[in-house]
matplotlib code that plots the C-alpha trace (Angstrom):
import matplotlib.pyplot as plt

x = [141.2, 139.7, 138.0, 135.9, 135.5, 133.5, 131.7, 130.5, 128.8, 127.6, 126.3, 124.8, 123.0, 121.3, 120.3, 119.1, 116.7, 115.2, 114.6, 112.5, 109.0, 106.7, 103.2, 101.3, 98.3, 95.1, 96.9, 97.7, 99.8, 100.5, 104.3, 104.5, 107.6, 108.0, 104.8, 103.1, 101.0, 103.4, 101.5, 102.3, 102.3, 98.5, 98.3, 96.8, 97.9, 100.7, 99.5, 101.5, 100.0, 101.1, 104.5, 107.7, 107.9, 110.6, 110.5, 112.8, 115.5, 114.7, 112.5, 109.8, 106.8, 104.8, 101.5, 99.5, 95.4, 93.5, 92.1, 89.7, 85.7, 85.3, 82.0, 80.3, 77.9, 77.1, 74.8, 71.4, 70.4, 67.0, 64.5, 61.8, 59.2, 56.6, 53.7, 56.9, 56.7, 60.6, 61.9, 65.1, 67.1, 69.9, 71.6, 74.9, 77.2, 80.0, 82.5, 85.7, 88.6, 88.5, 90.9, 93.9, 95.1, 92.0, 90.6, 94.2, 94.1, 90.3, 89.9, 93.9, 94.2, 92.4, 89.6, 87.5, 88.0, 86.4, 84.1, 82.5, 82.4, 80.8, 78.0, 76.9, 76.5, 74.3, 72.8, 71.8, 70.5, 68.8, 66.8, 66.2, 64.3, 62.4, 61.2, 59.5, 57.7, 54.9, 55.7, 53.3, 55.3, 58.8, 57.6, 54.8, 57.2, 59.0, 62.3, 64.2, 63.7, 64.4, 67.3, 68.6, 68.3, 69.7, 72.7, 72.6, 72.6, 75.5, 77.6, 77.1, 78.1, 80.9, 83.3, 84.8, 86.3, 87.1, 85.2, 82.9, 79.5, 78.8, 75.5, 73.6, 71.5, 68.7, 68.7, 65.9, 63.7, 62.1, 60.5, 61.5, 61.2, 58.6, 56.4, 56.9, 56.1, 52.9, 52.0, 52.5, 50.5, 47.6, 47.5, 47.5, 44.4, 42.9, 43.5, 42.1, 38.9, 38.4, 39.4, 36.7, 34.3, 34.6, 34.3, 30.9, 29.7, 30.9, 29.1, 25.8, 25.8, 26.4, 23.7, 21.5, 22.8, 22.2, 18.9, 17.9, 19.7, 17.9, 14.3, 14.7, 15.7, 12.4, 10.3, 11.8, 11.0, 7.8, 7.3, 9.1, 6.6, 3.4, 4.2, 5.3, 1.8, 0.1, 1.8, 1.1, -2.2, -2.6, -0.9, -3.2, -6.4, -4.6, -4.5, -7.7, -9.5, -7.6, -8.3, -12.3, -12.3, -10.6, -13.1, -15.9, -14.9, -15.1, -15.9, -15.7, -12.4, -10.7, -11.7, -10.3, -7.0, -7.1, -7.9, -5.0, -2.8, -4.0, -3.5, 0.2, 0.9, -0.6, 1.1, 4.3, 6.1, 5.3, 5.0, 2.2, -0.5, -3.8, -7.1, -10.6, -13.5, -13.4, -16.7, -14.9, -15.4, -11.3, -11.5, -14.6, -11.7, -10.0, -13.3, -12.9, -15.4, -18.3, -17.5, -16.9]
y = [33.8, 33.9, 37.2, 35.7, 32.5, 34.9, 36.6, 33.8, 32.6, 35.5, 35.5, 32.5, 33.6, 36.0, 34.1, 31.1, 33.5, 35.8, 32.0, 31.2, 32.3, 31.6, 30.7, 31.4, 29.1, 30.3, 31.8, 30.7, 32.5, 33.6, 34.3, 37.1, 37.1, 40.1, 41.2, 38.2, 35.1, 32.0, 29.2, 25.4, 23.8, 23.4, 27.3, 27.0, 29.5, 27.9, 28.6, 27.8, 26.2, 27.3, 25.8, 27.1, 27.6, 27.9, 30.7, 32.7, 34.5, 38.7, 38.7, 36.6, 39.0, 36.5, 37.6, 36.3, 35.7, 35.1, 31.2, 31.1, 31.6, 35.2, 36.8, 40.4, 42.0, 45.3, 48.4, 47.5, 48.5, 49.2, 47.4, 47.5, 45.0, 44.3, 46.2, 49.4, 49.5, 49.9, 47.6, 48.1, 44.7, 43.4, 40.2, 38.8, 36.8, 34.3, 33.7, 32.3, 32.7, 30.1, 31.4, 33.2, 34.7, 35.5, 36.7, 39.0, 40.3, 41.2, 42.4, 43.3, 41.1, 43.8, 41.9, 45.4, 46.0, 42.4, 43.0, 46.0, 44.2, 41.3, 43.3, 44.7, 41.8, 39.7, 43.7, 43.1, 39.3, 40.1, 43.8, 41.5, 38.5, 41.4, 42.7, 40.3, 39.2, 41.1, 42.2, 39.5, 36.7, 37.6, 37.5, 34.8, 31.8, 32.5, 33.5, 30.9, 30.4, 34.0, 33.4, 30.3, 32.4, 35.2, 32.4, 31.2, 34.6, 36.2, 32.7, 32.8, 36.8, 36.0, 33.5, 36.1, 37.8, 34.3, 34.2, 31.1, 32.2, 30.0, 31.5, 34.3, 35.2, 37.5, 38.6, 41.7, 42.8, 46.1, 49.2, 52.5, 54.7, 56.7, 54.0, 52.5, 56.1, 55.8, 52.3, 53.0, 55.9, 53.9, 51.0, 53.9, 55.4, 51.9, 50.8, 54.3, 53.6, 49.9, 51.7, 54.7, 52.0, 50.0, 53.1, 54.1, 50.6, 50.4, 54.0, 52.7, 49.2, 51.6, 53.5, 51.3, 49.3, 52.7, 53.5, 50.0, 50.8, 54.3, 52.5, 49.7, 52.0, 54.2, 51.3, 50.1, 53.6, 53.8, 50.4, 51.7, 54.9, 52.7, 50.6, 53.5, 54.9, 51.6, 51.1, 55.2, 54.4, 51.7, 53.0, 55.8, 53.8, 51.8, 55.0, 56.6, 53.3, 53.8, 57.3, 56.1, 53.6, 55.9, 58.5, 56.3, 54.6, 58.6, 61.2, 64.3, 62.8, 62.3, 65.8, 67.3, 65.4, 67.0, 70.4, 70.4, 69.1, 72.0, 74.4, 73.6, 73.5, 77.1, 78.7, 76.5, 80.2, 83.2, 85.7, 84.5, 86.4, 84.7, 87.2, 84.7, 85.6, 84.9, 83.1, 80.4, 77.2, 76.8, 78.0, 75.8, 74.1, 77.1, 78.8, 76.8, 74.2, 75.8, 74.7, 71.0]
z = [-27.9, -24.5, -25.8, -28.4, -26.2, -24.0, -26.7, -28.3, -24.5, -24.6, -27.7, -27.4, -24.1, -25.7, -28.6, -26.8, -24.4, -27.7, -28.9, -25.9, -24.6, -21.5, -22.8, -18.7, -18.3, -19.5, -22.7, -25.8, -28.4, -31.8, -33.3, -35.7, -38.3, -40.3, -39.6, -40.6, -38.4, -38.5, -39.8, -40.7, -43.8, -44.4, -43.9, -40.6, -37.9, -35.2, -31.8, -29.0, -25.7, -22.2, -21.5, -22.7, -26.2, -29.1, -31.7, -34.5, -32.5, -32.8, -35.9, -34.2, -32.0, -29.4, -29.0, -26.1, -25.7, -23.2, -24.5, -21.2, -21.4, -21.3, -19.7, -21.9, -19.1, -20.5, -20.1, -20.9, -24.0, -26.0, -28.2, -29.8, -30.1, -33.3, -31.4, -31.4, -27.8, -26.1, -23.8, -21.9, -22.3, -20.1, -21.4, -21.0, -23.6, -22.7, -25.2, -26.2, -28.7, -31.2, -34.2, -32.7, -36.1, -36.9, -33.7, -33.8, -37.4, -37.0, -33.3, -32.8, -30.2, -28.1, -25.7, -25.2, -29.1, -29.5, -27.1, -28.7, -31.7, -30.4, -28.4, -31.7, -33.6, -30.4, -30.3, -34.6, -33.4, -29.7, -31.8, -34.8, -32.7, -30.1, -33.2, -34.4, -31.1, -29.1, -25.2, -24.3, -26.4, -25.2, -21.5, -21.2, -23.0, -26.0, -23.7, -24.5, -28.3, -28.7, -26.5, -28.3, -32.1, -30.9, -30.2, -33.4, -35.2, -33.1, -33.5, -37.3, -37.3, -34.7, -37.2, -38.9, -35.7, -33.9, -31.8, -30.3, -29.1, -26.0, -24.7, -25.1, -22.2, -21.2, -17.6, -17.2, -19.5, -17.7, -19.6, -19.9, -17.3, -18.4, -19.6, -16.1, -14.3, -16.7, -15.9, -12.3, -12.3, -14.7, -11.9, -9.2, -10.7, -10.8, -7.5, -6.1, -8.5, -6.7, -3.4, -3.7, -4.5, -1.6, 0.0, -1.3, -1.1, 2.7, 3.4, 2.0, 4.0, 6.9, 6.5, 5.9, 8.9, 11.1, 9.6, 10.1, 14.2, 14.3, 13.8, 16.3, 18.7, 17.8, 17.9, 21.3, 22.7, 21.5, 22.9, 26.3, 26.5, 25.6, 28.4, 30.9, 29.8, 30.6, 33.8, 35.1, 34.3, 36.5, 38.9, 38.8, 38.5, 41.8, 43.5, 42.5, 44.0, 47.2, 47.3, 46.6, 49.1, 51.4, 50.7, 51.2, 54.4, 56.0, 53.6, 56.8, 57.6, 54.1, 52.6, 56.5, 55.7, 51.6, 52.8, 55.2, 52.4, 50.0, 53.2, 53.4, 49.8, 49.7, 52.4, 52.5, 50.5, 52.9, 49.9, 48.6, 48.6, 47.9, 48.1, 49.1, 50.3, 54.1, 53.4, 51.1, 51.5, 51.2, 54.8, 56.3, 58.3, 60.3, 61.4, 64.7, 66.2, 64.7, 61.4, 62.5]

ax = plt.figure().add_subplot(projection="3d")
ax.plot(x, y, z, "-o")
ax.set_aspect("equal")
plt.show()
């Protein structure tokens, strides 16, 4: 008797914790018996809030999903616009479970299953809406319209897996790489144009600013020699009247002083040979008293 007293305990221990479940906050869950999503009696899927929970002792599976606002940041990915130029997109989704049963029976429960799902379907709404805009429209101001269809679309597309849509954002829209290198390049070329221009523009105003240099400084030379010219010749007029007016104060005297002048000019080098007539009249001043 004491025997099955202890069995049935036992029994019961083990049939009150298969009855039992931990829902842990942030999750909500789904109960499975025989294979099948328990629902109530309008047909609508029971899901169980966090707390502890009651369920069908050992033919009953728990299922737990994530009920918080889930964030789908990708690798960028490529469109192409009405004009068929590519742009390489980088968006972000945030999104939620809103049909449990569904959201298990069509995505498995799996979050990275759903996800890849769900990236395709914004993928269909984000290539359908850049399609049908120019580069010029998406970036100038038709962001957020094509932002706000594309969350329209992917909500719409997004029932049957249950999952709610929050926001559909664009982050980056950049082009591809070699359209860039060929942009780059393009803007390169036309920078260097602008620069070479300046250039040959700066060379002309500085040669016209040195030729325009080069003939003041010739006139101011010429201007320097005229009046060097005029002032030697003054100076020379000057001196020719002192040299007159010397003359004519004592002739005998002036042309003894010149001739002793010339006399030491000519024999200030001792190799020079000079070859006169000793009658000359270069010598009327060294023939002694007799020429005086």
């Amino acid at each position: 008797m004491k025997n099955f007293s202890l069995v049935l305990l036992l029994a019961a221990v083990v049939l009150s914790f298969s009855s039992v479940f931990v829902v842990p906050e942030g999750q909500k869950a789904i109960v499975m018996l025989f294979s099948k999503v328990q629902k109530d009696d309008s047909g609508e899927a029971i899901v169980y809030n966090p707390g502890l929970q009651f369920k069908v002792p050992f033919f009953s599976q728990v299922r737990r999903i994530d009920a918080r606002i889930q964030t789908l940041d990708g690798a960028p990915d490529r469109f192409v616009t009405s004009e068929k130029k590519d742009l390489i997109v980088d968006s972000f989704v945030k999104w939620r479970v809103s049909d449990f049963s569904a959201f298990y029976l069509r995505a498995r429960g799996d979050k990275q299953y759903a996800e890849a799902l769900l990236k395709q379907k914004v993928n269909n709404g984000l290539r359908t809406n850049f399609g049908s805009r120019t580069i010029r429209e998406i970036v100038s101001g038709e962001r957020s319209e094509l932002m706000e269809e594309a969350l329209v679309q992917a909500s719409e597309s997004a029932q049957e897996l249950g999952i709610e849509v929050l926001d559909v954002r664009v982050k980056q829209i950049n082009l591809p790489s070699e359209v860039s290198d060929s942009i780059y390049k393009r803007m390169r070329a036309e920078r260097k144009a602008v620069a070479n221009e300046h250039r040959s523009e700066g060379n002309e105003k500085a040669e016209t600013i040195r030729a325009e240099v080069d003939r003041r400084v010739t006139v101011m030379l010429a201007d320097a020699e005229r009046n060097a010219r005029a002032v030697r010749g003054a100076g020379d007029a000057k001196a020719a009247a002192i040299y007159a007016d010397a003359y004519n104060k004592d002739a005998e005297f002036f042309s003894f002083v010149r001739s002793l002048e010339a006399y030491k000019k000519t024999f200030k080098d001792k190799q020079d040979v000079m070859v006169l007539s000793p009658d000359s009249d270069f010598f009327r001043y060294m023939k002694g008293a007799a020429a005086q």
